[in-house]
C-alpha positions in Angstrom: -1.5 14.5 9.6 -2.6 11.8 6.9 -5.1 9.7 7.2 -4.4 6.0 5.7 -7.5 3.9 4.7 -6.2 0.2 3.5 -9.0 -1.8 1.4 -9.2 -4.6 -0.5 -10.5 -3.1 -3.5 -12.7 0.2 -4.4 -15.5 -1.3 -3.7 -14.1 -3.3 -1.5 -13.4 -4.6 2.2 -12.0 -2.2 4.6 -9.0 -3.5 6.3 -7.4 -0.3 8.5 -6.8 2.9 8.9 -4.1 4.4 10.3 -3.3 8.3 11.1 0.4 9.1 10.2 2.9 12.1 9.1 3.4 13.2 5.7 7.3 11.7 6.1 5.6 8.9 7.5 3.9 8.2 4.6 6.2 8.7 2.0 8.8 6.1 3.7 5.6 3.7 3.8 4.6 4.5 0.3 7.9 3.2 -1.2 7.1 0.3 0.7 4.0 -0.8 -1.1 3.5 -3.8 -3.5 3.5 -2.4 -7.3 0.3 -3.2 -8.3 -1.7 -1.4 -5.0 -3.4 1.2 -6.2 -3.6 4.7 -4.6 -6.4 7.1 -4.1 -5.8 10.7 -2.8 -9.1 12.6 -1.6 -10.1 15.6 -2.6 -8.3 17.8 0.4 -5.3 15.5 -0.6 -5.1 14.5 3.2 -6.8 10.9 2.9 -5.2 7.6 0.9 -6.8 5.3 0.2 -4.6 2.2 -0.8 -6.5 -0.7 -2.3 -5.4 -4.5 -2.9 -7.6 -7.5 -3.2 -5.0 -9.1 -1.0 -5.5 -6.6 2.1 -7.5 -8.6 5.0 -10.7 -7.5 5.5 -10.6 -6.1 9.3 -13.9 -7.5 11.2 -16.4 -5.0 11.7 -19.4 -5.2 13.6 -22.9 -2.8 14.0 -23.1 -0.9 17.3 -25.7 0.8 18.9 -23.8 2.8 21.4 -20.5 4.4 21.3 -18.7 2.9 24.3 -15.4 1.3 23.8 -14.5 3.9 20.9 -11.3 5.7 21.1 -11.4 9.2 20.4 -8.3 11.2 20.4 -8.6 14.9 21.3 -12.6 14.4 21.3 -12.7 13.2 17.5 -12.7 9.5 15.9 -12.0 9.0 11.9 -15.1 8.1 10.0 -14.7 5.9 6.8 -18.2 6.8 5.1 -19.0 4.2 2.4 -22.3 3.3 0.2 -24.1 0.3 0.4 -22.0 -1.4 -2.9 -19.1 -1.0 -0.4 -17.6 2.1 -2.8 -15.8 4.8 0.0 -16.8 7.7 -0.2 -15.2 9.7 2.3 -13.6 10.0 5.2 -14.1 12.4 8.6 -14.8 13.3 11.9 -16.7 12.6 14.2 -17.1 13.3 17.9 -19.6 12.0 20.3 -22.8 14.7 19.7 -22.3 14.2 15.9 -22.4 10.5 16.5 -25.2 10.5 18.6 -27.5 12.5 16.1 -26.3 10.7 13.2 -28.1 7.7 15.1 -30.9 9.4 16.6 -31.9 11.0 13.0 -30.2 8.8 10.8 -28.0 10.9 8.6 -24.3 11.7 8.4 -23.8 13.9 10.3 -20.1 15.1 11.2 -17.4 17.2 13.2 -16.0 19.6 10.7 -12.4 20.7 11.9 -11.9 23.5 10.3 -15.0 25.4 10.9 -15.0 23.5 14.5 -18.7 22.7 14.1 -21.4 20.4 13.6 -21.0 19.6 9.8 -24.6 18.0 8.4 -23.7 16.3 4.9 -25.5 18.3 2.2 -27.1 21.2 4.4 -25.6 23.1 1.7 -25.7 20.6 -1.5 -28.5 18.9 -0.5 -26.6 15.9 -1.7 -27.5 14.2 1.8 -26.1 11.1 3.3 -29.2 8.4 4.7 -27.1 6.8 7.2 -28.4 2.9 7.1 -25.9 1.6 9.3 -23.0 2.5 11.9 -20.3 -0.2 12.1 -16.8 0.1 13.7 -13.4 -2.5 14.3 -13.7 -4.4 17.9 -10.5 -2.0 18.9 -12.8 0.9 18.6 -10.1 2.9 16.6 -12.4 4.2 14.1 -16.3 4.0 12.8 -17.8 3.5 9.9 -20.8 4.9 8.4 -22.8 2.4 5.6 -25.4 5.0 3.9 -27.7 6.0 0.9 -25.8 8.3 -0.8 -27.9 11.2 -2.8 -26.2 13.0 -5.4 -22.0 13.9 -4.6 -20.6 13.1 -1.6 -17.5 15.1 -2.3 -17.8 19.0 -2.3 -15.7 19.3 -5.9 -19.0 17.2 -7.2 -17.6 13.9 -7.3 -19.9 10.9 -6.4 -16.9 9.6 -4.1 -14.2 11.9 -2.6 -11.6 9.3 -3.9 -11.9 10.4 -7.3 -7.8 10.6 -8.3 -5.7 7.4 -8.9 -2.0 8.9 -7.7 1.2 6.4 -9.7 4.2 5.8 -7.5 5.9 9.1 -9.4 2.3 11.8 -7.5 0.9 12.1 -10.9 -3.1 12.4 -10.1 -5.4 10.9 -13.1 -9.0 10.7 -12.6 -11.0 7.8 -11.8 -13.4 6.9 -14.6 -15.8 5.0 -12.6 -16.3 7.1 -10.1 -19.1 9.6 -12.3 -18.7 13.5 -11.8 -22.4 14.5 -10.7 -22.0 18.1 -10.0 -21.9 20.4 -7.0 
C-alpha cells in the first residue's frame, strides 16, 4: 500500500491523504494535471503531489485522541516543520501518540520493527513536537515540530527529497539541503 499526501505546495497546505494500491495509483497518476509536481519519499512508499490549486483540508489542534480512526491499531502521520515544509510521513498508534504529547517529541509506530520508533534515538536528529493537529474526519494526524538536523534516515532534511516526471525518472530536490546521517 501507498500512501498519497495531496498539498498545495512544498511548503504548503495539506489538503488529503489517501492510502491506495500501487495499480491504484498509477491509473490515478495519469490522471493528474501536468504541472502537479510529484515527490516520492525515501522508502518510495509515500507521494506527495503538490499544487497551489489543491484546497487546503481544515485542520484543527487536539488534545486528546478520540474521534481518530485507526485502522489495524495505526493512523498515518504527516510530520511537517513549522515553515509548513513535510517532512515525513508515518505511523502512529495510540501509546506513541500519547507520549508524543505527554513528552513532546515524535515519537512513532515503526512497522517493520513492530516497535516504538523515537525520531533520532539513533541520529539524534530529534523531532520537538510543538503541535498535534488532525482533519475533523479523524482520518489521519499531523505532527507540526522543530526539526533538528535530518528528518529522513538517507540524511535529507525532508524525506521528500526526489521530484518523480510523469515518465518515474527521480531528480533531486535542490531546496531541500542534504545534512547528513
Amino acid at each position: 500500500m501507498l500512501t498519497i499526501i495531496w498539498a498545495g505546495g512544498q511548503p504548503g497546505k495539506i489538503s488529503e491523504l489517501k492510502r491506495m494500491t500501487q495499480a491504484e495509483w498509477d491509473i490515478l497518476r495519469n490522471d493528474l494535471p501536468t504541472n502537479v509536481k510529484t515527490y516520492i519519499d525515501c522508502d518510495e512508499d509515500t507521494v506527495l503531489i503538490s499544487h497551489p490549486d489543491f484546497s487546503q483540508k481544515e485542520l484543527v489542534e487536539i488534545s486528546n485522541f478520540e474521534g481518530l480512526k485507526f485502522s489495524n491499531g495505526l493512523i498515518p502521520v504527516i510530520t511537517k516543520d513549522e515553515k509548513g515544509l513535510i517532512l515525513m510521513q508515518a505511523f502512529s498508534d495510540i501509546e506513541s501518540l500519547e507520549l508524543s504529547k505527554k513528552e513532546s517529541l515524535g515519537i512513532y509506530f515503526s512497522r517493520s520493527r513492530n516497535q516504538l520508533w523515537r525520531k533520532g534515538d539513533t541520529s539524534g536528529h530529534i523531532q520537538k513536537l510543538k503541535r498535534i493537529l488532525a482533519p475533523k474526519d479523524g482520518s489521519f494526524v499531523v505532527y507540526e515540530v522543530e526539526q533538528e538536523g535530518a528528518a529522513c534516515h538517507e540524511g535529507f532534511y525532508s524525506c521528500f527529497f526526489r521530484e518523480q516526471d510523469r515518465y518515474g525518472t527521480k531528480n533531486l530536490v535542490p531546496e531541500i539541503p542534504f545534512l547528513g546521517k
